[in-house]
N, C-alpha and C positions, 0 to 999 in steps of 0.2 A: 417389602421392605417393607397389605394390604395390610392405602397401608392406606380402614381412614381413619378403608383411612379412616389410637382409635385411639395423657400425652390430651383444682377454683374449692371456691365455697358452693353451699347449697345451691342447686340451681332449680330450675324445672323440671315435673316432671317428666321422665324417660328419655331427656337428655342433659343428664348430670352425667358430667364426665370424671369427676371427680367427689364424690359425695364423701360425707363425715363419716369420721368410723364412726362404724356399727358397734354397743356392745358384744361382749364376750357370747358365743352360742351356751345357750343355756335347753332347758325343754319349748320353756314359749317361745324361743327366736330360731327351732329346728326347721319349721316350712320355709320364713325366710332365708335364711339359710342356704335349703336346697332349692328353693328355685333359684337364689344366685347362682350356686353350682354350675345348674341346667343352662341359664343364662350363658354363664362364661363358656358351656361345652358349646354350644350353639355359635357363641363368636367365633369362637376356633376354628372349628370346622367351617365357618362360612368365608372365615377369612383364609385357608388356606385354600378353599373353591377358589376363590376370587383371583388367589395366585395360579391357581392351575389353568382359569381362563386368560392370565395375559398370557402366559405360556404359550397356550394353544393359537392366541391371537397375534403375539407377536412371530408365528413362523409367514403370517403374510404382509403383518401392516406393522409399521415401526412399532416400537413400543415409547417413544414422545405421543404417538396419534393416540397407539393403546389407553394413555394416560389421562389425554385431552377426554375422551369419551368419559372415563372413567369416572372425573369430575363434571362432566356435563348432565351423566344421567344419573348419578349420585345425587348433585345437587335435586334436580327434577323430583327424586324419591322423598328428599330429605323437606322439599318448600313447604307441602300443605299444614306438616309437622310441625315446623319451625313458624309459619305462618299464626297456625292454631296458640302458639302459645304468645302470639303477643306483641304488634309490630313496635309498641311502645320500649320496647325491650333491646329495639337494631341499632340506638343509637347511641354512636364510638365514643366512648371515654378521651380514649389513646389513640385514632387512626395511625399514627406512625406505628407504633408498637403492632397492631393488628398487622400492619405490611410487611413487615419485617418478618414476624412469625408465617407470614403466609410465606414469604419468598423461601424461608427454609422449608416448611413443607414440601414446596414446589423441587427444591433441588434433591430433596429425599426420595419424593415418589419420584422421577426423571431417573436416578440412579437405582433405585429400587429395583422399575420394572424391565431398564437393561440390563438389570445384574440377573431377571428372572430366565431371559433369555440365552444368559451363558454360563448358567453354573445348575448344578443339580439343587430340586424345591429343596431339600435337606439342609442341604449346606448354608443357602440362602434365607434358612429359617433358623438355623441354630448361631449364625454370624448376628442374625437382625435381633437376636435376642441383647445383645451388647446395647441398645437405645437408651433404657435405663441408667446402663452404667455411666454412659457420655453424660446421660442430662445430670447425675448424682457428681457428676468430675466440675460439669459447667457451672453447676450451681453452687459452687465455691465460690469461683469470683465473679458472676454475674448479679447470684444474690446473696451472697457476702456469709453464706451458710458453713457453719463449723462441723467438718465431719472429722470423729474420733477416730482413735487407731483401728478401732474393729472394722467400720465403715473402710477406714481407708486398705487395710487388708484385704477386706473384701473386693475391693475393686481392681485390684493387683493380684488377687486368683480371677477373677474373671475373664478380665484383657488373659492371662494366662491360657482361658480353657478358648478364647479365639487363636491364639498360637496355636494351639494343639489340632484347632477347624483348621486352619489356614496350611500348616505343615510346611512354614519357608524353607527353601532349599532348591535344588535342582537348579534348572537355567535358568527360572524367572524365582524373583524372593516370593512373589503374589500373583496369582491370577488377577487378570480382566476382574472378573465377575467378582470374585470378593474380595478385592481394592472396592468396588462400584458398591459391594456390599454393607461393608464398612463407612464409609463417605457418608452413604445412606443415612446409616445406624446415630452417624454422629451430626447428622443436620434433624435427626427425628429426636434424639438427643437435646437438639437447642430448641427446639419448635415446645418440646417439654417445658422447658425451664422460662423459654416465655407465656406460655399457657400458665403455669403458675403463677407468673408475676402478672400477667390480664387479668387474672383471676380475684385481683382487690379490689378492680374498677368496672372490670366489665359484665356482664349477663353471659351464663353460658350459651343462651341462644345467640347472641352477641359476637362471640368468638367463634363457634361456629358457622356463621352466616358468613360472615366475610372473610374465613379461612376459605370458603368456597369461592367466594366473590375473585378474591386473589387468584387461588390455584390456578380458574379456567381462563384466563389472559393469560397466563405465564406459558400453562402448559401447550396452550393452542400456539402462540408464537415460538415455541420448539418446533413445535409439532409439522409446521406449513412447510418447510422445507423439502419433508419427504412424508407430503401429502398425497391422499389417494384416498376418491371415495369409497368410503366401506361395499359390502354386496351385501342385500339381504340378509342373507346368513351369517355373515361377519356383523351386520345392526343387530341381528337377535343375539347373541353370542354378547357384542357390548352392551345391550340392555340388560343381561340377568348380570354381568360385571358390576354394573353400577348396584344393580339389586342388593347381589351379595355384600356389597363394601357397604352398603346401607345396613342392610340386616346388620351384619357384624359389630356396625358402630353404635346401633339403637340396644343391641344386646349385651354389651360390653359396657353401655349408660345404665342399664339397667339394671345388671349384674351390682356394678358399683354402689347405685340406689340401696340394696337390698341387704349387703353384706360388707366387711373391712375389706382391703384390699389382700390385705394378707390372708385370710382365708381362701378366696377364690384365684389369687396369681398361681397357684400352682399347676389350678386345671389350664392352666396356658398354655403347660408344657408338651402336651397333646397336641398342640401344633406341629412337633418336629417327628411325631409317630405319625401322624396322618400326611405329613407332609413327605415323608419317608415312603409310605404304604402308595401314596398315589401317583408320586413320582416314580416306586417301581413296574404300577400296575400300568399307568397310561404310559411314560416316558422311557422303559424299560432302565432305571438308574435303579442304580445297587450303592444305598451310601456304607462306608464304611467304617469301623470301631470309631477312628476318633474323630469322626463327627458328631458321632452321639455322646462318646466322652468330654470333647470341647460342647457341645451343647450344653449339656449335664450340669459341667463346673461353671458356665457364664449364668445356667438358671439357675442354680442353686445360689451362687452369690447376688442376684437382686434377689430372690426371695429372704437372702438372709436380711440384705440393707434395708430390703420394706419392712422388716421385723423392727430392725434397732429406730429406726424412724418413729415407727408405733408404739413402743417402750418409751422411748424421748416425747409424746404426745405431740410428736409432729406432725401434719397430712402428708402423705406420701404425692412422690410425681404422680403425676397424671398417667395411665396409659395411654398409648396410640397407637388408632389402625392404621397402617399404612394403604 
């Protein structure tokens, strides 16, 4: 739903989550450029590992526990980092507003990494593409923001191209898994549009610090009910979890750093190819047409919105890793 997990003004450097656009790519801004590129392939890929290890980790331990770690050794990766740029920096504007976004994170990644265990990576990656669209729907009435008929079109093929993932019908309108999917999508969605609005008051080291602070209370009290200590092999396995959900969010900061948003969101879409390729090679799943076709129409319609946003000299939402 990895998600950091990934969704302000100028921040610090190599964790701006949201940095200014970048001029238009000219000859001198071609190296920047491509190492955002390289950047955002590198998210991708690290974030769809990330999915493929709760996978793998939830056929023995919940995936509430899955989650708990996830944030634990996440944060552990993320401290010296956060540390390094500045304790002067951790102190809350908004504490209520910081909780609030934290508890939505919390219900996202909870639904995220059940929905990883019952639905194919694929499907689960071209549904969690819809995040955007929730936070561009939220941010109407939460931050009072005016979107025109293009935008609003857009957003009405999108929800569309999740129809077309979802395929209601038969006995049930929705599967399990992307109901859990969606839910996901649409609290990563608001976790967005408050990270925007933190973003006047707070540091992004600020917002990230105690988006962690939050997660691991939340998710450890899901989690204890159908607790069980990890083995070995199951700690090494949530150690490189946390890794990758690290990597993917210092690469997706730093992608952003270097480049507009619209230039690099497309290499995102590489998500649902790799997520496709890996799901067939380890999970033996075979997704089919219109998963890539509902895929396809929900990414092309936020690629389109973070267009008309950047036309209008607006800053686009935030991405996030789940």
């Amino acid at each position: 739903m990895l998600a950091a997990s990934d969704w302000p003004p100028a921040a610090p450097r190599n964790l701006d989550l949201n940095a200014s656009p970048s001029p238009p790519a000219t000859a001198s801004t071609a190296s920047p450029v491509f190492r955002a590129v390289l950047y955002m392939a590198i998210a991708s890929i690290s974030m769809v590992v990330m999915h493929v290890l709760v996978r793998h980790l939830s056929l023995a331990m919940h995936p509430f526990q899955v989650a708990f770690f996830r944030n634990v050794f996440g944060f552990l990766f993320l401290l010296p980092i956060l540390w390094r740029q500045g304790v002067a920096q951790l102190r809350p504007e908004r504490p209520g507003l910081l909780l609030v976004r934290g508890i939505s994170d919390a219900v996202a990644m909870l639904c995220f990494f059940t929905a990883l265990g019952l639905t194919p990576l694929a499907t689960v990656t071209a549904l969690s593409f819809t995040a955007p669209l929730f936070a561009t729907a939220l941010a109407i009435p939460i931050l009072k923001e005016v979107v025109g008929i293009r935008r609003a079109l857009s957003l009405v093929v999108g929800f569309a191209g999740a129809v077309v993932v979802v395929r209601p019908g038969g006995e049930t309108l929705i599967t399990a898994g992307a109901a859990l999917t969606l839910v996901s999508a649409f609290f990563w969605g608001l976790a967005l549009v408050f990270i925007k609005l933190l973003s006047r008051t707070e540091s992004t080291v600020s917002i990230t610090f105690y988006a962690a602070v939050v997660l691991m209370p939340i998710t450890l009290v899901a989690a204890l009910p159908f607790w069980s200590w990890p083995s070995l092999d199951q700690l090494g396995w949530l150690v490189a979890l946390g890794a990758t959900g690290t990597l993917s969010q210092l690469c997706l900061s730093q992608s952003l750093r270097l480049a507009d948003t619209s230039v690099v969101l497309p290499v995102d879409f590489t998500r649902l190819i790799w997520s496709a390729l890996l799901g067939f090679v380890l999970f033996a799943e075979i997704p089919d047409l219109a998963t890539f076709l509902g895929g396809t129409i929900i990414f092309s319609s936020v690629v389109y919105i973070t267009y008309r946003e950047r036309l209008r000299g607006r800053p686009p939402l935030p991405l996030k890793v789940p």
